[in-house]
N, C-alpha and C positions, 0 to 999 in steps of 0.2 A: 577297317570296314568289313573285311573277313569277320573276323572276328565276331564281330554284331552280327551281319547275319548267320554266322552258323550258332549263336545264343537263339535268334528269332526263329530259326528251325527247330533247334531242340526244343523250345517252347511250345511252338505248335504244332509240333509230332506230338507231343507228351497230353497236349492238351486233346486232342482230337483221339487219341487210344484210350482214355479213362484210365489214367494211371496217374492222373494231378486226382492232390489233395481235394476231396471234397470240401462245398464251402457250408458254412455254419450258419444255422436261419437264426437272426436274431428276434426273435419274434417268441420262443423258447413255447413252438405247439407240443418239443417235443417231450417236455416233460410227464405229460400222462404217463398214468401204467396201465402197460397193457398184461392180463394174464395170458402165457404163454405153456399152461398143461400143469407143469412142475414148479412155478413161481409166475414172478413177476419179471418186469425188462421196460424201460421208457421207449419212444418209437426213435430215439436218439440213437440208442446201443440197438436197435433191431434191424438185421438184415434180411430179414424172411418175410416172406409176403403176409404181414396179420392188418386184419381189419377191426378194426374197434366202435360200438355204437353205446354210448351211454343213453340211456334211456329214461326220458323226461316223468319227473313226479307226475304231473297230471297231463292225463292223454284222454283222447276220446276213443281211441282205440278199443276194443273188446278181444281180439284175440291178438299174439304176439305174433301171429304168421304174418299177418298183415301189418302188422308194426313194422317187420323185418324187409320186406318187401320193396326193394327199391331205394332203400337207404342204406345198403351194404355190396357196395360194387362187387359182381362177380359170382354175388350170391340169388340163386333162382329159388323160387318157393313152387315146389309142384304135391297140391296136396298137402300136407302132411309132414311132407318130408323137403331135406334141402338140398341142391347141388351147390356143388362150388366147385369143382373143377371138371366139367363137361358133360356131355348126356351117359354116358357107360364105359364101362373097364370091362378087362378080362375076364377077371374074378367076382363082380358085384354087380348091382345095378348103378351105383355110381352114386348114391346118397352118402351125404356125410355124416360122420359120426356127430353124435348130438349129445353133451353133459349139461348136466342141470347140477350145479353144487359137485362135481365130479362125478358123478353119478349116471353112467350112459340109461339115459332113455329112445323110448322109442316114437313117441307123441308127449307133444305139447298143448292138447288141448285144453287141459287144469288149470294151464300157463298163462295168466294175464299181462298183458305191459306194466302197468303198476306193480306185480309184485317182484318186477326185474328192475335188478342195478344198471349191468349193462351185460352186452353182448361183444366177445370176442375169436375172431372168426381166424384159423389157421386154414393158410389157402394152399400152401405148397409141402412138398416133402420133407423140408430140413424145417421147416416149423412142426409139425407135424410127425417125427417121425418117432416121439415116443410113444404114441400110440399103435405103433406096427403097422398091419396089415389092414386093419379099422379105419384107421385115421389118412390111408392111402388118397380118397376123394374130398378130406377136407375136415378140419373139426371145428362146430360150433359151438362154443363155449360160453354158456349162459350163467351170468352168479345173480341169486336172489337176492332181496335187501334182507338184509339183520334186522329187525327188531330190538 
């Protein structure tokens, strides 16, 4: 009787500190890829906070801000420009870095929804941290469709 309950302890100590096995969705959402700066990665193998928005052929949409706007948790559209990890830092005004095809830009107005594949959003630092000191408030990573 010992014995079982100190099994039923060890089990729910272990369960209650996040040190049990994570469990596996079988539902397999996580096979997308997601681009991550430098490649790819599915949301399976990803442990960094990235956000992913693939973006519908036909939209009625006219500009991408307002595409973006509310259908990427975390992510604020003020103007022009985007936050993702809060109103200001030290060093910047707290806008994220924004690539178009790798390519940092600085406005998206040229930028239609239609001519975007999808959108993928690095929200934290160890997602983000190949971009240095830029990529400190967040990076928004936009790929256009091929032709």
């Amino acid at each position: 009787m010992k014995h079982l309950a100190l099994t039923f302890a060890i089990a729910l100590m272990l369960s209650s500190c996040g040190t049990a096995n994570r469990a596996v969705s079988v539902d397999h959402n996580g096979d997308d890829k997601i681009n991550i700066g430098y490649g790819t990665t599915t949301k399976d193998d990803s442990n960094n906070a990235v956000s992913s928005l693939k973006v519908d052929d036909k939209t009625s949409f006219t500009s991408i801000y307002d595409y973006i706007e509310g259908r990427i948790p975390g992510v604020t559209v003020v103007g022009n420009k985007f936050r993702v990890r809060g109103t200001r830092t030290i060093s910047g005004e707290g806008y994220a870095l924004v690539l178009v095809d790798g390519i940092e830009v600085e406005d998206l107005t040229g930028i239609t929804p239609d001519m975007v594949e999808s959108v993928d959003v690095l929200k934290d630092a160890a997602s983000s941290s190949i971009y240095g000191v830029r990529g400190a408030n967040g990076v928004i990573i936009i790929n256009t469709r091929k032709k």
